[in-house]
C-alpha positions as CSV (number, residue, x, y, z in Angstrom):
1,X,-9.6,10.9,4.1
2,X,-7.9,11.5,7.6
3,X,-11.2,10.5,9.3
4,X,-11.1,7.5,7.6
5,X,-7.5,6.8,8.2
6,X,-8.6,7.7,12.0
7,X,-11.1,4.7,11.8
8,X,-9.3,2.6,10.2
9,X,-6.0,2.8,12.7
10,X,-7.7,0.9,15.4
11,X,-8.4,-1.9,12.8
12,X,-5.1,-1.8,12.1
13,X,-3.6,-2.1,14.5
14,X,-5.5,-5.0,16.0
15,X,-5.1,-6.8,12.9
16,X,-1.1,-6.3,12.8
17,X,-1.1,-7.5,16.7
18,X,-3.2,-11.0,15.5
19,X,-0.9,-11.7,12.2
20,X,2.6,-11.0,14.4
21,X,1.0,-13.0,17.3
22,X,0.3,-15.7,14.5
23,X,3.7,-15.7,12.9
24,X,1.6,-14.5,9.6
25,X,2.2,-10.8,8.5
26,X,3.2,-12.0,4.6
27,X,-0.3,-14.1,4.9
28,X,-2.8,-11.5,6.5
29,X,-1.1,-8.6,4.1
30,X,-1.9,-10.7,1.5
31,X,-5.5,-11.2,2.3
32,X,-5.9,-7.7,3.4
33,X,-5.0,-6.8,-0.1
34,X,-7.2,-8.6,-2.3
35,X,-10.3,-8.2,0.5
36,X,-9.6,-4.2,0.0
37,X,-8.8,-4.4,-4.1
38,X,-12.4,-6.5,-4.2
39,X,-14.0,-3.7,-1.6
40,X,-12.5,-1.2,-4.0
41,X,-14.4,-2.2,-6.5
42,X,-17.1,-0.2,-7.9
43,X,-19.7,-2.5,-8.6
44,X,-18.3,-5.0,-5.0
45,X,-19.1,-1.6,-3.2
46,X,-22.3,-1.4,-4.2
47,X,-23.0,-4.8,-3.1
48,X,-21.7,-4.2,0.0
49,X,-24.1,-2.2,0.7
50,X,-26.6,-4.0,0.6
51,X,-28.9,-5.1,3.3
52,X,-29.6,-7.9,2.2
53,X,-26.1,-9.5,2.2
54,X,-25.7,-11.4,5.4
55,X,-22.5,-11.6,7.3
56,X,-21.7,-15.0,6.1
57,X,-21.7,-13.6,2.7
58,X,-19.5,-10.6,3.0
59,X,-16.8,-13.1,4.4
60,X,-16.9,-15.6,2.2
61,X,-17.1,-12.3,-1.0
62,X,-14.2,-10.7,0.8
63,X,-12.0,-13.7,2.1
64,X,-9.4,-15.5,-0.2
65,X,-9.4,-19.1,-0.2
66,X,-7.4,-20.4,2.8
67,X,-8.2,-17.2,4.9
68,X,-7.1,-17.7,8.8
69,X,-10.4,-17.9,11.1
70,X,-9.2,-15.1,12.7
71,X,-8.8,-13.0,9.4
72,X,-12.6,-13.9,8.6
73,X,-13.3,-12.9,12.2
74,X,-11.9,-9.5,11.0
75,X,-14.1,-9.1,8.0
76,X,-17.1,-10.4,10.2
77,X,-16.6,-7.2,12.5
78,X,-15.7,-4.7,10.3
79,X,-19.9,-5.8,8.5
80,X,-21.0,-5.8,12.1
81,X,-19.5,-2.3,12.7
82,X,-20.5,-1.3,9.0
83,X,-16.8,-0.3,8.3
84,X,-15.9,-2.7,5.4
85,X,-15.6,0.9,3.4
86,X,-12.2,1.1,5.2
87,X,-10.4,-2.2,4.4
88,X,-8.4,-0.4,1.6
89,X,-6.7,2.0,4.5
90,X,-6.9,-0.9,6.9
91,X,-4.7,-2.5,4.6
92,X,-2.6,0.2,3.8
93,X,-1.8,1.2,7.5
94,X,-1.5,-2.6,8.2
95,X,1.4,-2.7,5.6
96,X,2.9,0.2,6.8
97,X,3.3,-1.1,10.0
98,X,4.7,-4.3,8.8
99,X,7.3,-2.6,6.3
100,X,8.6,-1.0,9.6
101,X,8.6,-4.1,12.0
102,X,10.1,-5.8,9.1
103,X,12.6,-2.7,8.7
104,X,11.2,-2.7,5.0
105,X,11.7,0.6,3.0
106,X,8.8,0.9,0.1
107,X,9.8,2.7,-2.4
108,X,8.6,4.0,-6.2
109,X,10.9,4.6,-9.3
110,X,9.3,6.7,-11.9
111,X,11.2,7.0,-14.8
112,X,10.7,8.4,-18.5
113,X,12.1,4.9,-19.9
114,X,11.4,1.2,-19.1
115,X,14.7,0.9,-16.6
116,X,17.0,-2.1,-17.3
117,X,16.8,-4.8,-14.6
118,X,21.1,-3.5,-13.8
119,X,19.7,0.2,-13.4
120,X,17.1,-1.0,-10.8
121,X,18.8,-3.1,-9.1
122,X,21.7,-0.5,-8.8
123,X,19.1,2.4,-7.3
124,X,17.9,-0.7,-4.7
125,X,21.2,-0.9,-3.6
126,X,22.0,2.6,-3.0
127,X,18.8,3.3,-1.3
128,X,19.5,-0.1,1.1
129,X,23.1,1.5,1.9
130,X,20.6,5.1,2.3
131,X,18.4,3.9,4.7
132,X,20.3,0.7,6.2
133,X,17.5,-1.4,5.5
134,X,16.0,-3.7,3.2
135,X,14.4,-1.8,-0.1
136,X,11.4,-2.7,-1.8
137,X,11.1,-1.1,-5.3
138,X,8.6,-0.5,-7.4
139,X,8.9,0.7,-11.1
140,X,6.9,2.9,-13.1
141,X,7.1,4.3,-16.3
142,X,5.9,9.0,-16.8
143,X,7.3,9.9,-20.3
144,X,6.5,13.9,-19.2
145,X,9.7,13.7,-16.7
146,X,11.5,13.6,-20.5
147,X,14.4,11.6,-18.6
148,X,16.0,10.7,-15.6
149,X,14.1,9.5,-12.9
150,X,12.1,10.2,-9.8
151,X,12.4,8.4,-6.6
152,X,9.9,8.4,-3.9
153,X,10.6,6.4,-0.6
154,X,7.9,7.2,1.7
155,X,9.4,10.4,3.6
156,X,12.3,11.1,1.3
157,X,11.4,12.2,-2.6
158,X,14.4,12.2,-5.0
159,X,13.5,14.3,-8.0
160,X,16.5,13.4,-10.5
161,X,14.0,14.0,-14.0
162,X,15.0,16.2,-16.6
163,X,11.4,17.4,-15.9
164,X,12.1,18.8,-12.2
165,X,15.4,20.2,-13.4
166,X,14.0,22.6,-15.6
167,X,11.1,23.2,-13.1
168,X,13.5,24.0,-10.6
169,X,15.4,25.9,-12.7
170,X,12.7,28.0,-14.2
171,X,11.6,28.7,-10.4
172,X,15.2,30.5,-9.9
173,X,15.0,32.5,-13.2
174,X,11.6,33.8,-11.8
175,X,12.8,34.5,-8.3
């Protein structure tokens, strides 16, 4: 995985410096997504590799409609450089860099309940006041944490479940 992320940096990087340049960072994350979700895919890997497919076709697989040149461009040197494995860390190190330029904060509620919309909205702004930046939440629903919630923001990991409660307090009885 790290050598990957290693290959992928460069990538990256370059792409980032093209879609700021370009005024487009919503645009290219976008298309980075859904070429990495279809590169994902089992049976769109497969294809991938194969030598038959011509460059022309691995851009126009990979490539939403409306795709900048210079996003194609992209695609076409990742095939060149056989490296189209890596567009789902390309486009997870591309976002990372735009959450920070943007002075985004990502983060992930897991809680044991379907949250009301008050509830989120109420965490969002706590973490905003947090990290003094904007907050981009994500919900998800793990019936093991038995209640409360869990709260993962990229560095920081707030463990508020019933679940790590009793974890944590099991590890003191034992110690």
């Amino acid at each position: 995985m790290s050598q990957a992320l290693t290959l992928a940096r460069p990538y990256a990087r370059a792409a980032f410096s093209v879609a700021r340049d370009a005024g487009a960072l919503p645009a290219w994350s976008a298309a980075l997504g859904f070429a990495a979700r279809v590169a994902a895919e089992p049976q769109a890997a497969a294809l991938l590799g194969n030598p038959k497919l011509t460059r022309a076709d691995v851009v126009a697989l990979l490539s939403s409609d409306g795709a900048q040149d210079a996003f194609r461009n992209l695609l076409g040197l990742l095939f060149d450089n056989r490296r189209l494995a890596l567009l789902p860390e390309i486009a997870g190190l591309f976002d990372e860099l735009r959450f920070e330029a943007e002075r985004v904060v990502r983060a992930k509620v897991t809680s044991a309940a379907p949250l009301a919309d008050g509830e989120l909205e109420t965490i969002k702004a706590a973490l905003r006041k947090r990290f003094g930046r904007e907050v981009e939440v994500e919900a998800a629903i793990d019936a093991s944490l038995i209640g409360g919630a869990l709260i993962d923001a990229g560095d920081v990991v707030i463990d508020g479940s019933i679940k790590g409660k009793l974890e944590r307090l099991q590890s003191a009885l034992t110690n």
